[in-house]
N, C-alpha and C positions, 0 to 999 in steps of 0.2 A: 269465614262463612261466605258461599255465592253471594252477590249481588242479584237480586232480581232482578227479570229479566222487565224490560219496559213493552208495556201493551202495543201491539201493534206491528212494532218490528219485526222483520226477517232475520233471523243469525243463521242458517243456514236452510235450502231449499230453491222454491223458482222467485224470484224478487221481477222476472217479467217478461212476458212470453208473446211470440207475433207470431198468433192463432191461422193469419191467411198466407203462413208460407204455406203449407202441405197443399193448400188449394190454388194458389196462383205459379206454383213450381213443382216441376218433380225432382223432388230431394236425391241424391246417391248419397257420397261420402260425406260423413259431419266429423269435423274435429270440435275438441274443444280449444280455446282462449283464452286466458288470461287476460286482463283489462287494466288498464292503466289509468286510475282514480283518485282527484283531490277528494279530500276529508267530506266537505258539503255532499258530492254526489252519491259517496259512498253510503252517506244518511239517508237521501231523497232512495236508493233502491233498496236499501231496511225499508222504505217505509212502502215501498211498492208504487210508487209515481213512476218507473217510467215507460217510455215507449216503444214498439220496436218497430209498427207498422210501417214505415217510410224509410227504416234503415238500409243498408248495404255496408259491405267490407270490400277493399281494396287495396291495390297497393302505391304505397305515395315514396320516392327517394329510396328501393331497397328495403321498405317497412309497410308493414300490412297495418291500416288502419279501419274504426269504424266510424263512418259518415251516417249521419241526418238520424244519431239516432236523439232523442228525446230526454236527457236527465233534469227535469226541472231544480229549481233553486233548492234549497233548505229553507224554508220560512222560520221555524224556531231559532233559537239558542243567541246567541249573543255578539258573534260573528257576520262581519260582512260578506257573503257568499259574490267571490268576483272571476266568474266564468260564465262563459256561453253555454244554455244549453243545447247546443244543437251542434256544439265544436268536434274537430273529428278527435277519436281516443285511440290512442298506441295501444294495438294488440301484440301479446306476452305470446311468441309464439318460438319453436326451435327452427333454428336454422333450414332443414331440411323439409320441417314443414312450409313454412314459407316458402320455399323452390317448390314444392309440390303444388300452393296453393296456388303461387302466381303462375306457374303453367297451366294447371287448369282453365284459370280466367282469362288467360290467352287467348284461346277457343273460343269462336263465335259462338252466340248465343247462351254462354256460361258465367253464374253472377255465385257472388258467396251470399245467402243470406245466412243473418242474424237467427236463430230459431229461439232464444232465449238468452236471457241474461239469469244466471242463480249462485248462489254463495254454494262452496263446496262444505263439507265437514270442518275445514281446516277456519272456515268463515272469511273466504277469498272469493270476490269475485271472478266468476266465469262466465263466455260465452260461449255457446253454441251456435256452429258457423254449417252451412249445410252447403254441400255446392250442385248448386242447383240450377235445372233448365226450365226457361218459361215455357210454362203450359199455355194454347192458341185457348180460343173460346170451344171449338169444338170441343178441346178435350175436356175441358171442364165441365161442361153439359152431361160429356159418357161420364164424370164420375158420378155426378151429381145422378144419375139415373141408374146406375150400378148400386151407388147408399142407399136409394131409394128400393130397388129391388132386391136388396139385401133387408132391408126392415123389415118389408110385406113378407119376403119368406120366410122369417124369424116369427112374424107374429101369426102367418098361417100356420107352421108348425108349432107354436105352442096353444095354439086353439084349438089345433087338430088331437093335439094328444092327449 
C-alpha cells in the first residue's frame, strides 16, 4: 500500500518561483537544470521555503553554478542540518549546453537568471535558467503601461459587449 503523502509538501510541481525576473529582464532562451542537493535542502524546497529573488547562475572552474540563491535549513526531524544557506549549488547540466551557456554570458550585458526551482514527474529537482538582458527603467515603465492598457481594453470590451 502507498504511503501517504505528508501535508504540505511538494513531490512534484513549482517548489519556488522569482516572480521579478520577466519584469527586471528580458527573458530569450530558458534551459532547464538539474541541481545538486544535500538531503536537508531537498526537504526545505518540499516544503516551498525557498528563494530565488537575489539569485544568479554562472560559471566557476569549467562548471556552471547557482549563487545567492536562498535554501533555508530543515527545522524538523532529528538531524543536524550542516550547510550554508546561501552556498553556491553545482548545476546538472550537458556538456554542450554549458558551452552555450557560458558563451552567452560572455556578452556584455547577459546574465542567466534562476526563473524557478520545481520537482519534475520523476520527483527531481530542476531549474529554470532563462538568459536574460537587463531591462533600463524606461523599459519597464512601457511595460508597465502597455499591462495597463491592455486591461482597460479588455474591460472596455467586455462592458461594451
Amino acid at each position: 500500500m502507498a504511503e501517504p503523502r505528508k501535508k504540505g509538501l511538494i513531490s512534484h510541481g513549482i517548489a519556488s518561483q522569482n516572480r521579478k525576473a520577466r519584469y527586471d529582464y528580458k527573458i530569450g532562451d530558458t534551459v532547464e537544470a538539474g541541481l545538486l542537493l544535500v538531503g536537508p535542502e531537498v526537504k526545505s524546497l518540499r516544503a516551498g521555503r525557498a528563494t530565488l529573488s537575489e539569485a544568479w547562475a554562472g560559471e566557476r572552474e569549467g562548471e556552471m553554478f547557482l549563487f545567492n540563491a536562498y535554501i533555508p535549513e530543515w527545522q524538523a526531524g532529528s538531524f543536524v542540518a550542516n550547510f550554508e544557506p546561501r552556498r553556491p549549488r553545482k548545476l546538472l547540466l550537458h556538456k554542450k549546453q554549458m558551452v552555450t551557456l557560458a558563451s552567452a554570458i560572455a556578452r556584455d550585458g547577459i546574465t542567466l537568471v534562476p526563473m524557478q526551482i520545481h520537482f519534475n514527474d520523476r520527483g527531481m529537482a530542476k531549474v529554470l535558467l532563462g538568459i536574460g538582458e537587463g531591462k533600463k527603467k524606461h523599459d519597464k515603465r512601457a511595460a508597465i503601461a502597455d499591462r495597463d492598457w491592455q486591461r482597460d481594453k479588455a474591460r472596455l470590451m467586455r462592458n461594451r459587449g
